[in-house]
Every structure is written in C-alpha cells, then in structure tokens.
MIVEX-678804 format. One line per field, with one value per atom (N, C-alpha, C): z, x, y; chain; atom name; residue number from 1. Coordinates in pm, 1 decimal. Layout:
# MIVEX-678804
Z <- (Z;...)
X <- (X;...)
Y <- (Y;...)
c <- (A;...)
a <- (CA;...)
k <- (NUM;...)
***
This chain:
# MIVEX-678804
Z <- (-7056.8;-7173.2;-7163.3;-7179.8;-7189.0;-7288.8;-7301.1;-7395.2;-7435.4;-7574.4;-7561.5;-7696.1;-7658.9;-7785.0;-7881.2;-7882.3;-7932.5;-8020.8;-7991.7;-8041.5;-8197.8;-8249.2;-8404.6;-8455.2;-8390.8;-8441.1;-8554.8;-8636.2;-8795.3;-8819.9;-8822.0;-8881.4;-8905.9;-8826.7;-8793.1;-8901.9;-8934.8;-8979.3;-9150.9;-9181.8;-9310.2;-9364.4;-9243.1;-9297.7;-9349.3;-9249.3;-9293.0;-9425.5;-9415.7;-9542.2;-9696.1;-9642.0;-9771.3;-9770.9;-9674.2;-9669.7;-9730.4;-9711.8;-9746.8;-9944.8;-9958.0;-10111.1;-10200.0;-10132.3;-10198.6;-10233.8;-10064.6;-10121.7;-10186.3;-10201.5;-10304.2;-10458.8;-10450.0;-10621.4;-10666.0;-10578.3;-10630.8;-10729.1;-10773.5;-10898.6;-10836.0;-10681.4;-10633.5;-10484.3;-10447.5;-10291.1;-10173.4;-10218.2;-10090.7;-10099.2;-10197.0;-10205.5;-10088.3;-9992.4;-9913.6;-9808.8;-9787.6;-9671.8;-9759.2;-9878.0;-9936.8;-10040.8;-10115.8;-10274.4;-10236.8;-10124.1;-10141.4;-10083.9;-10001.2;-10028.3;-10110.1;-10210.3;-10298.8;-10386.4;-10435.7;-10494.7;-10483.0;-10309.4;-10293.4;-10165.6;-10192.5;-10114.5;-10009.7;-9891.9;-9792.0;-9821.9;-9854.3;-9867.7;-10009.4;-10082.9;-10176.1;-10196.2;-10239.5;-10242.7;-10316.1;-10423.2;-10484.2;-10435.8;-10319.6;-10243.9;-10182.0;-10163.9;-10107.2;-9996.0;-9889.4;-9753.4;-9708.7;-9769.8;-9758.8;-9811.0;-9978.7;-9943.7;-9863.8;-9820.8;-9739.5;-9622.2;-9552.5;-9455.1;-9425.6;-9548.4;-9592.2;-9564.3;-9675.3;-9702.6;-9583.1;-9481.0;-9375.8;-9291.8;-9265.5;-9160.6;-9180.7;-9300.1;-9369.9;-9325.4;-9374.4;-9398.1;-9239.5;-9145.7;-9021.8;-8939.2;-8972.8;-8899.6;-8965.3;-9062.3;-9124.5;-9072.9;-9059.7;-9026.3;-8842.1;-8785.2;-8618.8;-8600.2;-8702.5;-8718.0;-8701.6;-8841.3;-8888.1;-8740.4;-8679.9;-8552.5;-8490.9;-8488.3;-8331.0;-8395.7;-8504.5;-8591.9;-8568.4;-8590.4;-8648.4;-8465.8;-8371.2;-8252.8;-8206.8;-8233.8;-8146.0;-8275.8;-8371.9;-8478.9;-8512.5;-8573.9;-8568.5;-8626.2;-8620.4;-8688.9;-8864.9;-8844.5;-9056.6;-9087.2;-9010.8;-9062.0;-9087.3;-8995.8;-8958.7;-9072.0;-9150.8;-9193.3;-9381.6;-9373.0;-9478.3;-9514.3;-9411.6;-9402.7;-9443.0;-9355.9;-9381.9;-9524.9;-9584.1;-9746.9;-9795.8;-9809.8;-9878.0;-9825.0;-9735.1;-9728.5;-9814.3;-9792.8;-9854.9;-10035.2;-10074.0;-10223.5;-10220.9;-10131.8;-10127.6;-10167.6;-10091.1;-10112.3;-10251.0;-10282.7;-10469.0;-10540.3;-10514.3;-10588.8;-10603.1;-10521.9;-10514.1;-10566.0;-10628.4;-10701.7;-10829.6;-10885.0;-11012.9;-11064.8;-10934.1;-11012.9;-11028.0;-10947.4;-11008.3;-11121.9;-11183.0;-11327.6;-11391.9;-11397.3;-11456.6;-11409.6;-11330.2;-11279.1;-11312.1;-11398.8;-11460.3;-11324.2;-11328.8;-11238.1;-11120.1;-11107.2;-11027.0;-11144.4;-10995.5;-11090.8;-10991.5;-11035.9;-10937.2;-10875.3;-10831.7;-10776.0;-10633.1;-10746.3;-10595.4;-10505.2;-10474.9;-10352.7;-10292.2;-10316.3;-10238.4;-10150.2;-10252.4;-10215.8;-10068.8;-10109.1;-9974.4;-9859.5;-9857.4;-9780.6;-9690.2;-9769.9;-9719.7;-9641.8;-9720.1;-9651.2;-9481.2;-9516.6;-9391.4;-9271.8;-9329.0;-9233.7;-9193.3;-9274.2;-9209.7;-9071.7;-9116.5;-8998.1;-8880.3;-8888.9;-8768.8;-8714.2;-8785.4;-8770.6;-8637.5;-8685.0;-8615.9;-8497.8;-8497.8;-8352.6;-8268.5;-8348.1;-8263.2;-8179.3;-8249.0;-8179.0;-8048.3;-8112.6;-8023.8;-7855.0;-7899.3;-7783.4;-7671.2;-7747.6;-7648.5;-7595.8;-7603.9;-7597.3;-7468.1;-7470.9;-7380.1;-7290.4;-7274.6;-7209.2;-7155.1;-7194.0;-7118.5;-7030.9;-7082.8;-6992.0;-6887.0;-6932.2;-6789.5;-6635.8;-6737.5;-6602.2;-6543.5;-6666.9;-6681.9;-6648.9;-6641.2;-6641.4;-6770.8;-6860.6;-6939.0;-7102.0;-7210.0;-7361.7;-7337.2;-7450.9;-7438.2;-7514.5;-7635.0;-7746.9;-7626.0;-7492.1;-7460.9;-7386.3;-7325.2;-7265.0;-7272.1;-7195.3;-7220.7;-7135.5;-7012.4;-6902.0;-6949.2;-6946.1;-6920.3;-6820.3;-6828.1;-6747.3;-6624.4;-6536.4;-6413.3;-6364.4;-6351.7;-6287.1;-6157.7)
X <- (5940.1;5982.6;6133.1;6182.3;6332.2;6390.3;6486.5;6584.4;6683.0;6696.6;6829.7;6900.9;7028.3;7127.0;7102.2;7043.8;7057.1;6930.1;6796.6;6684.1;6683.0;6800.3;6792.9;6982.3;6967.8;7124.5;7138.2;7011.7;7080.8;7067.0;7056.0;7083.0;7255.8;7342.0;7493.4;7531.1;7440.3;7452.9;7452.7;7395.8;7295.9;7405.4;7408.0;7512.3;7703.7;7709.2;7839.0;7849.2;7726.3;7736.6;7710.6;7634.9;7660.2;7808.7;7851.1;7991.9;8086.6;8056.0;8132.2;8137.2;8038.3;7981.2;8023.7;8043.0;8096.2;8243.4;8316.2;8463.2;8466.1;8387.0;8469.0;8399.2;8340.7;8320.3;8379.2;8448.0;8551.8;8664.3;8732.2;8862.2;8959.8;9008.7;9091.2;9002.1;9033.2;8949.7;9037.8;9142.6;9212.2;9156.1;9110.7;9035.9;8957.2;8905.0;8826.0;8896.6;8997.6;9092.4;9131.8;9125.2;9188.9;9256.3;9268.0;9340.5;9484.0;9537.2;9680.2;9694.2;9627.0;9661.2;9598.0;9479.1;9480.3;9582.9;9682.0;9790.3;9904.6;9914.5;10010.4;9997.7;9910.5;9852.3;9984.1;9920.6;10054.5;10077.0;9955.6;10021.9;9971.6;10033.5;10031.2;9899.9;9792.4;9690.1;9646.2;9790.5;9766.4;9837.1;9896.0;9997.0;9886.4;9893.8;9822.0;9787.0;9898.3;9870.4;9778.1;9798.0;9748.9;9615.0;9539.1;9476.7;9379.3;9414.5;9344.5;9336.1;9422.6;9365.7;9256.7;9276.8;9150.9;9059.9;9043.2;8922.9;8823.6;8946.5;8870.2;8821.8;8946.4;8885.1;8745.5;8723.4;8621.2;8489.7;8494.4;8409.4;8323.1;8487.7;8447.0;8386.5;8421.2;8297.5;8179.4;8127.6;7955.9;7981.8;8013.8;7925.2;7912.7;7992.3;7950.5;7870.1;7860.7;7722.4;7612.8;7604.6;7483.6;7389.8;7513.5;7490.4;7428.1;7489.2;7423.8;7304.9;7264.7;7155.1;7042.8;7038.9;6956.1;6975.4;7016.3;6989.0;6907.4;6771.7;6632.2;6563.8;6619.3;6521.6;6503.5;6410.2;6410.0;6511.7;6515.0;6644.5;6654.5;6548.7;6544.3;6561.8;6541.5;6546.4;6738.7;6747.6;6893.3;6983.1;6966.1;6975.5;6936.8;6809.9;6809.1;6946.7;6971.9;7035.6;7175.7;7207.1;7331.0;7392.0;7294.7;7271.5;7318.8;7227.8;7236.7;7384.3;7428.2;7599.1;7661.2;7637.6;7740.4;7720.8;7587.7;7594.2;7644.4;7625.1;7693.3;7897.6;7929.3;8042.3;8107.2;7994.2;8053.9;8014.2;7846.4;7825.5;7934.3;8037.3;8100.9;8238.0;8240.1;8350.5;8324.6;8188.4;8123.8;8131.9;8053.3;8093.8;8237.4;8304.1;8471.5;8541.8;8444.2;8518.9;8460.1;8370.1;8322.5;8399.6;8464.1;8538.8;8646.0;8668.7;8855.3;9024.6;9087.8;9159.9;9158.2;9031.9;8975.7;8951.5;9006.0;8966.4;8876.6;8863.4;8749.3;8871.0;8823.1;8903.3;8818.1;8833.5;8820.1;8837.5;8996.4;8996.3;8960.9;8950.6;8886.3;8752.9;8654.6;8537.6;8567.3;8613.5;8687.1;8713.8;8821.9;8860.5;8753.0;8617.6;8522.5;8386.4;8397.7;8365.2;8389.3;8509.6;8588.1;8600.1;8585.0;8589.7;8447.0;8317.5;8216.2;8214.4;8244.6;8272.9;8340.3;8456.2;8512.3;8489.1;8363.8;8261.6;8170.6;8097.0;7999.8;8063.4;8203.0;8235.1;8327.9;8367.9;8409.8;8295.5;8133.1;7988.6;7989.5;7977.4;7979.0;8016.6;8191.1;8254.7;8230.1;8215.6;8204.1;8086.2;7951.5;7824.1;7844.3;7925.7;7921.3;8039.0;8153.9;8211.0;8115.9;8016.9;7914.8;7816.6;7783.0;7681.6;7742.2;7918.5;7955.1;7985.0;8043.9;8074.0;7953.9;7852.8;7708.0;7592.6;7606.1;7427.8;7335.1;7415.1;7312.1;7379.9;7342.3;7392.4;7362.7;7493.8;7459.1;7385.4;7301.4;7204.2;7066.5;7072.0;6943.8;6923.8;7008.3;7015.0;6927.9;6828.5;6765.8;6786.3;6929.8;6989.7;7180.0;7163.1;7365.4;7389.6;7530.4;7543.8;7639.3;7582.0;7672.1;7803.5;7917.6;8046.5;8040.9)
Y <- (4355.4;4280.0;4253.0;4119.3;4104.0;4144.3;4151.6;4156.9;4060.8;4043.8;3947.1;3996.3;3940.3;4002.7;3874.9;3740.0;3650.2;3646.7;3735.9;3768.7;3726.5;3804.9;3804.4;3762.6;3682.9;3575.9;3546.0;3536.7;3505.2;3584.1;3747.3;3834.9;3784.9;3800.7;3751.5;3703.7;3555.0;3471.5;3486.3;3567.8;3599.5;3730.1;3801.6;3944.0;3867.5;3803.9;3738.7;3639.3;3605.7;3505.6;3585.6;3691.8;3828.9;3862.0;3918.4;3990.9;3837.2;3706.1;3627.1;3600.1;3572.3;3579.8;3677.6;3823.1;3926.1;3864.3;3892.2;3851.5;3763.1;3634.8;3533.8;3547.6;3651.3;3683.1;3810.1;3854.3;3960.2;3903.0;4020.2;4020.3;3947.6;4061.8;4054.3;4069.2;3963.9;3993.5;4048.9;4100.4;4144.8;4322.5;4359.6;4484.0;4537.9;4445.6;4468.1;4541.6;4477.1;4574.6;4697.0;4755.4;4865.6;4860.0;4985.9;4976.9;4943.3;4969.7;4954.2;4882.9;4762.1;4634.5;4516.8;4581.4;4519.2;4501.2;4611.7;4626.6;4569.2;4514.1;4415.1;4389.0;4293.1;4154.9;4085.7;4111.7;4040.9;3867.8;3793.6;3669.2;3630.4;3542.2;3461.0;3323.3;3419.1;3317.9;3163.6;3208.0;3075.5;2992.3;3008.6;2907.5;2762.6;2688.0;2593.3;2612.8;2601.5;2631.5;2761.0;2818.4;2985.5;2966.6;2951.5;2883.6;2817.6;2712.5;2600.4;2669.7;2765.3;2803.9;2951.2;3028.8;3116.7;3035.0;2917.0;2882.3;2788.4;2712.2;2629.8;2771.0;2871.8;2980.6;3061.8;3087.7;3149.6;3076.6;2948.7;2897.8;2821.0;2810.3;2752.8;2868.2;3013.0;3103.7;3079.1;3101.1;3043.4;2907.2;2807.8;2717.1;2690.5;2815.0;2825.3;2956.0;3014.9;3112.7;3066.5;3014.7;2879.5;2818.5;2726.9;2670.2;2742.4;2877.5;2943.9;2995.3;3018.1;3074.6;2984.4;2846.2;2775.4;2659.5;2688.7;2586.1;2541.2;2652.0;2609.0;2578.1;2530.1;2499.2;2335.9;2281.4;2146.5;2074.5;1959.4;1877.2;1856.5;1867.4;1869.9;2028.4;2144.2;2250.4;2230.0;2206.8;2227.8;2145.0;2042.9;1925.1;2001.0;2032.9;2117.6;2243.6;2320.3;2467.4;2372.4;2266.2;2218.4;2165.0;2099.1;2059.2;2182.9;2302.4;2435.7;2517.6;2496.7;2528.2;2469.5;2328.6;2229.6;2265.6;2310.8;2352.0;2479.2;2565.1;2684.3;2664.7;2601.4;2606.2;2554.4;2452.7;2454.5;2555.7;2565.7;2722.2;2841.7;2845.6;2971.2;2948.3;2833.6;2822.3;2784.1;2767.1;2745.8;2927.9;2990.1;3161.1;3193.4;3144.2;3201.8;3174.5;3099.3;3022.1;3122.8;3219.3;3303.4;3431.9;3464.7;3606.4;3588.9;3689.4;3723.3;3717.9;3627.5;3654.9;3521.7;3444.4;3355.0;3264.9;3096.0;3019.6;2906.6;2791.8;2693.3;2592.7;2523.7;2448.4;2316.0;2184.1;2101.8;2115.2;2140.6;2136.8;2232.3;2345.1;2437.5;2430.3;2363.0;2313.8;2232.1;2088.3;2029.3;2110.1;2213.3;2314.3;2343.8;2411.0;2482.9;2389.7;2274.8;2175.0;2148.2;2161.4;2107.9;2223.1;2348.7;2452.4;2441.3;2422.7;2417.0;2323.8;2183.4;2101.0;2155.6;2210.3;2301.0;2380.1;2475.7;2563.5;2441.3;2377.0;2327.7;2258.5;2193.4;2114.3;2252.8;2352.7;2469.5;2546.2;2516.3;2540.2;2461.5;2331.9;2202.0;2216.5;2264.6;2258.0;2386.7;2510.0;2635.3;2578.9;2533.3;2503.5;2479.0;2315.3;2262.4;2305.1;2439.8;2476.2;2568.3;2695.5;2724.4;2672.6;2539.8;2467.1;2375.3;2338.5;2300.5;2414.1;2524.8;2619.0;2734.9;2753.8;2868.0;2745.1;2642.5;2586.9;2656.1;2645.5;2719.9;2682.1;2682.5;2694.4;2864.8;2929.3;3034.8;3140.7;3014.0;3081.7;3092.9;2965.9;3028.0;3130.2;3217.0;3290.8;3425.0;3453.5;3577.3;3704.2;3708.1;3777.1;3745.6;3827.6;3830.2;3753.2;3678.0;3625.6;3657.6;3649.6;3715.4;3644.2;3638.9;3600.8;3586.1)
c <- (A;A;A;A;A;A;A;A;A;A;A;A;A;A;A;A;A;A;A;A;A;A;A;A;A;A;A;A;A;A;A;A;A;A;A;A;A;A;A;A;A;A;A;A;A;A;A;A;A;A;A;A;A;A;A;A;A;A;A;A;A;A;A;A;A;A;A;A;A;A;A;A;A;A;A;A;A;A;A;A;A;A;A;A;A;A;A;A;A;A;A;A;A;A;A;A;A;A;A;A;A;A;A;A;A;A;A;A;A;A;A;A;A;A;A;A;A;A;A;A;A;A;A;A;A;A;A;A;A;A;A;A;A;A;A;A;A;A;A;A;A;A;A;A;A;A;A;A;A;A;A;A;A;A;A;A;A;A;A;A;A;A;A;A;A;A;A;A;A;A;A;A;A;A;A;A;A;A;A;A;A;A;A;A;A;A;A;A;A;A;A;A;A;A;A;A;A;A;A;A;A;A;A;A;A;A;A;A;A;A;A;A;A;A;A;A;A;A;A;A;A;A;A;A;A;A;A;A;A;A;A;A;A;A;A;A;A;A;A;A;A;A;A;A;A;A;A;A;A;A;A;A;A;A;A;A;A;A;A;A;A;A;A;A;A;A;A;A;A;A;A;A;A;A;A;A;A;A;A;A;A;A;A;A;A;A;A;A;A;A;A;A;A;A;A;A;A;A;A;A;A;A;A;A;A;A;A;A;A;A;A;A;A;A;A;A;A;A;A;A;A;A;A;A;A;A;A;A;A;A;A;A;A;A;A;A;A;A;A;A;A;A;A;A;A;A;A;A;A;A;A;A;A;A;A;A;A;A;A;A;A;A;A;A;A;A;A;A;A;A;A;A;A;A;A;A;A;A;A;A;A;A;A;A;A;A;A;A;A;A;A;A;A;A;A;A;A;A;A;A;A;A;A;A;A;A;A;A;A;A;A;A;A;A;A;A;A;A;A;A;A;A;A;A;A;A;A;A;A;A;A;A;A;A;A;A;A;A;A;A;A)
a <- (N;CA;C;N;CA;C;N;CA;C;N;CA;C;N;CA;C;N;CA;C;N;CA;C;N;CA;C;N;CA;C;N;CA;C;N;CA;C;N;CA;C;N;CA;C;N;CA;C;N;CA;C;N;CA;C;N;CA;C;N;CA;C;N;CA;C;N;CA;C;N;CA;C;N;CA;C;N;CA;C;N;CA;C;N;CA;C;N;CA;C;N;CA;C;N;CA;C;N;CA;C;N;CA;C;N;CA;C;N;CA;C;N;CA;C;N;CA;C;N;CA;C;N;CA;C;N;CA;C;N;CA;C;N;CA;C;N;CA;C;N;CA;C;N;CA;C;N;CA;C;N;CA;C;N;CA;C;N;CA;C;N;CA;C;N;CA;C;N;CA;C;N;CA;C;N;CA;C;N;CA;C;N;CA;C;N;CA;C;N;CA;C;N;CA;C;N;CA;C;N;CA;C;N;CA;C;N;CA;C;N;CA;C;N;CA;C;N;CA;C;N;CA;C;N;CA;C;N;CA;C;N;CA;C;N;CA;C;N;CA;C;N;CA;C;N;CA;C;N;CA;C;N;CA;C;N;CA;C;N;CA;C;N;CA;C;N;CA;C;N;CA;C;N;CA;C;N;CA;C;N;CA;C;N;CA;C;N;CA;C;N;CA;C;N;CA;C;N;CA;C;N;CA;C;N;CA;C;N;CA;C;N;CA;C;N;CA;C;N;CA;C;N;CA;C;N;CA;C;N;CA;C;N;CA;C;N;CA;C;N;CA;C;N;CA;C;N;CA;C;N;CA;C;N;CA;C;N;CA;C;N;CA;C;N;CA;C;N;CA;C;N;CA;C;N;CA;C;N;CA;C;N;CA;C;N;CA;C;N;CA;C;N;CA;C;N;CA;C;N;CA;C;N;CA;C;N;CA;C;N;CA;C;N;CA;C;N;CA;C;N;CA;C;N;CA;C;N;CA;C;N;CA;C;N;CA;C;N;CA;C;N;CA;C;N;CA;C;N;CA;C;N;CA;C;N;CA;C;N;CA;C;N;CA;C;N;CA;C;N;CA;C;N;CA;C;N;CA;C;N;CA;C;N;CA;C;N;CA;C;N;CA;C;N;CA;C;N;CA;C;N;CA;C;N;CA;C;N;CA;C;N;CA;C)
k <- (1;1;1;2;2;2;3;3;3;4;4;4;5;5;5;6;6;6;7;7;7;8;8;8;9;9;9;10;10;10;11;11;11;12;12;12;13;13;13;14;14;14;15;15;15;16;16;16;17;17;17;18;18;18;19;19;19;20;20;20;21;21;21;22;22;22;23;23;23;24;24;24;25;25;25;26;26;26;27;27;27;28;28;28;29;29;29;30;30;30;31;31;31;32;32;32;33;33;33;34;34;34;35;35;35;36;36;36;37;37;37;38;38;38;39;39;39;40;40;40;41;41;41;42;42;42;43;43;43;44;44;44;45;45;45;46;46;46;47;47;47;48;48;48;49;49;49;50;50;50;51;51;51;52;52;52;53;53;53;54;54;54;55;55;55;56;56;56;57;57;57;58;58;58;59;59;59;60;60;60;61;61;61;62;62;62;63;63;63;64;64;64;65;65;65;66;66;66;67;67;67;68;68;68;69;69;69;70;70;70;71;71;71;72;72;72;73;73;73;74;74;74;75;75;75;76;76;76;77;77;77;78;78;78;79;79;79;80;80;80;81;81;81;82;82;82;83;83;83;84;84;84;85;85;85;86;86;86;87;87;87;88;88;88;89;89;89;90;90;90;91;91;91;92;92;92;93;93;93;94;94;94;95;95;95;96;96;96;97;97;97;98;98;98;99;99;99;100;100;100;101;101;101;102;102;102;103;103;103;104;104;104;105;105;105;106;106;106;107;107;107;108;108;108;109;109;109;110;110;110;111;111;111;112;112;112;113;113;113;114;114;114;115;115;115;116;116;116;117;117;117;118;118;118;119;119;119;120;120;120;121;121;121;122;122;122;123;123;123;124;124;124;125;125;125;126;126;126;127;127;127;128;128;128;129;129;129;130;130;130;131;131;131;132;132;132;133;133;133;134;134;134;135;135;135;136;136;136;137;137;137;138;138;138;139;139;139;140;140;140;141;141;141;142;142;142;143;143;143;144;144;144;145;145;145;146;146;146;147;147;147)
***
C-alpha cells in the first residue's frame, strides 16, 4: 500500500480555516501568540497598511490551501468552494460588528478577496515550477521526490 502525505490535504485546509475563523472572531486577536503580547501588540492594527497586509497574507494561505485541497476535484466543485470563500470573507466581518473591540470593514473584505487570488496564482505558479523541473504537479505525487 502507498503512502502519501497529500492523502488527506484538506484536513490542512479545514484546520487552518478553523484556526483562521477563531482569530478573526476574537476581542483581541493578538492573544493567540500570548497574554503578554496581547497586552502590547507589536504592530498597530488599525493602521491601513498593516491591516491590508494581515488580511491579503491570511487569506492568501486559505486560498493556496483550498487549491491544493480541492485540485483533483471537478470544476464546479471547485467553483462552488470558491463562491463559499468569497462569502466567507464577508461573513467574517458581519461577526465582528457583533465582537466588542472589532469592527467590519469594506475594505477588509476586498483585502481578503484579494489575498485569496494570491493564494490561488501563488498555487498556480509553484505547480507549474514543480512540473517544469519534477515532471510532475506536486498534489499528484504518491513517492517523494528524489533530487
């Protein structure tokens, strides 16, 4: 029987997008690293830049999760999952209008939008940097690959 580490990829996919959901319905989401830097947070989140780049970075790992999760699946599955991000990312700023401390924000949504996209062409490109130098994508892989 083979083995592959890629067997159960959306687990990945599914655990991060829990661990993601948590932090953005927290008080103070810098809690996660610890009480004492919840207490004083190295950067300034309501800054814009800061911000926008949480929110594209965040969001551009789930949507190159996603990718590697959902590759061998049909084109409407994929097409479906992608819809349900894209509500995901307003969904999660509809609950912050409800959490003390957090607020919603367009642009944020945008942000996360946009990190998904960078998510999926940051998929895109490793894909095809494996299959130019491996002969291979490296979700199909059921052997390590040898050097």
């Amino acid at each position: 029987m083979k083995k592959s580490i890629f067997k159960y990829r959306w687990v990945w996919m599914w655990s991060y997008l829990g661990l993601l959901t948590y932090e953005l319905c927290l008080k103070n989401p810098w809690f996660i690293l610890g009480r004492s830097v919840a207490l004083n947070p190295p950067l300034d989140t309501s800054s814009a830049p800061v911000s926008a780049f949480l929110h594209i970075s965040s969001f551009s790992v789930l949507g190159f999760l996603a990718m590697f999760a959902f590759q061998e699946q049909p084109e409407r599955t994929r097409i479906r999952y992608s819809l349900w991000f894209l509500c995901y990312s307003g969904l999660t700023e509809l609950i912050q209008s409800f959490i003390p401390n957090r607020w919603p924000s367009g642009e944020d949504v945008i942000f996360n939008v946009l990190g998904l996209i960078v998510g999926v062409i940051m998929f895109m490109k490793v894909s095809q940097y494996y299959q130019k130098f491996f002969g291979q994508i490296p979700i199909l892989l059921e052997a390590p690959i040898e050097a």
